[in-house]
C-alpha positions as CSV (number, residue, x, y, z in Angstrom):
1,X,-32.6,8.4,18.8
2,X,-29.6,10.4,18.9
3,X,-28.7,10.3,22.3
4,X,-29.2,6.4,21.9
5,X,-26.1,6.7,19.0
6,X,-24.1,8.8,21.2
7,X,-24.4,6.1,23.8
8,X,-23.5,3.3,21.2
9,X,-20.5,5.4,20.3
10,X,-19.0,6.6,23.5
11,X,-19.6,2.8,24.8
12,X,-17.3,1.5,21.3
13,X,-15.0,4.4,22.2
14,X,-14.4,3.1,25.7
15,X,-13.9,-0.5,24.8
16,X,-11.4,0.7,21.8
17,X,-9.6,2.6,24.9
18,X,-9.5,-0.6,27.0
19,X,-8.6,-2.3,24.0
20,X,-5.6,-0.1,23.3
21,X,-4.6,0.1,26.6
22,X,-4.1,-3.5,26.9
23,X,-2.1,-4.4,23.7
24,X,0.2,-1.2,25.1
25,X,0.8,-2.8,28.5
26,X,1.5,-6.1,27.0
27,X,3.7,-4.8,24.8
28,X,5.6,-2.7,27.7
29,X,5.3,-5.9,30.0
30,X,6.9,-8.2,26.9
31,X,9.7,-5.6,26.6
32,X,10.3,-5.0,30.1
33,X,11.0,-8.9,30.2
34,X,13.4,-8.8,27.7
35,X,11.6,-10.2,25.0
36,X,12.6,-7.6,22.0
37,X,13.7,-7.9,18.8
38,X,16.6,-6.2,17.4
39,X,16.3,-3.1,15.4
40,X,18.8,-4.6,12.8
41,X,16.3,-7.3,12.3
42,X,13.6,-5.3,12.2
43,X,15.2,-2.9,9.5
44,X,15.8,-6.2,7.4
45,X,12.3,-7.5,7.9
46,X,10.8,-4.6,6.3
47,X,13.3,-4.2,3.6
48,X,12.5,-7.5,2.4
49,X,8.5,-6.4,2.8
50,X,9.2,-3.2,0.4
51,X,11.3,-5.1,-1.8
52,X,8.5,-7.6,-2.2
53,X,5.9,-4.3,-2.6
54,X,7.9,-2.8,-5.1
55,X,8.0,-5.8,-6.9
56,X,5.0,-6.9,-7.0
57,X,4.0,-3.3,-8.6
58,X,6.9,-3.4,-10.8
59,X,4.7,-6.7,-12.3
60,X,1.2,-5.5,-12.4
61,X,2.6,-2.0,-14.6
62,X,5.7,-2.9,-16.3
63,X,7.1,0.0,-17.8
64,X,6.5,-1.0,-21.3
65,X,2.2,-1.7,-20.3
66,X,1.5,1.8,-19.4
67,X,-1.4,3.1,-20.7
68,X,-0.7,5.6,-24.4
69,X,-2.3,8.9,-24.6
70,X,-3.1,9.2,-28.3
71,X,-3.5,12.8,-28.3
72,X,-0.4,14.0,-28.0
């Protein structure tokens, strides 16, 4: 039985490999053909992502909602 599961594993880790593999070549073929996005867009992409994070906490525990220790 477990050399069965080390099969089953080894075979998941080879197709993960393959997987990875392709999505990096794709990525190195898209940039090689000039298709890339500027790191200045990039920057402001994810500032508007944490922005939206931060707010989005910032609503679920306003500072006024946080839970009182009553034994102090």
């Amino acid at each position: 039985m477990a050399n069965m599961q080390e099969r089953v594993r080894q075979q998941k880790a080879a197709e993960h490999d393959a997987w990875f593999r392709r999505q990096v070549q794709a990525g190195l073929d898209s940039a090689n053909a000039g298709r890339l996005i500027p790191a200045v867009e990039v920057e402001a992409r994810f500032a508007e992502k944490r922005a939206a994070t931060a707010a989005g906490f910032s609503s679920l525990h306003p500072p006024d909602s946080r839970p009182r220790r009553y034994d102090q």
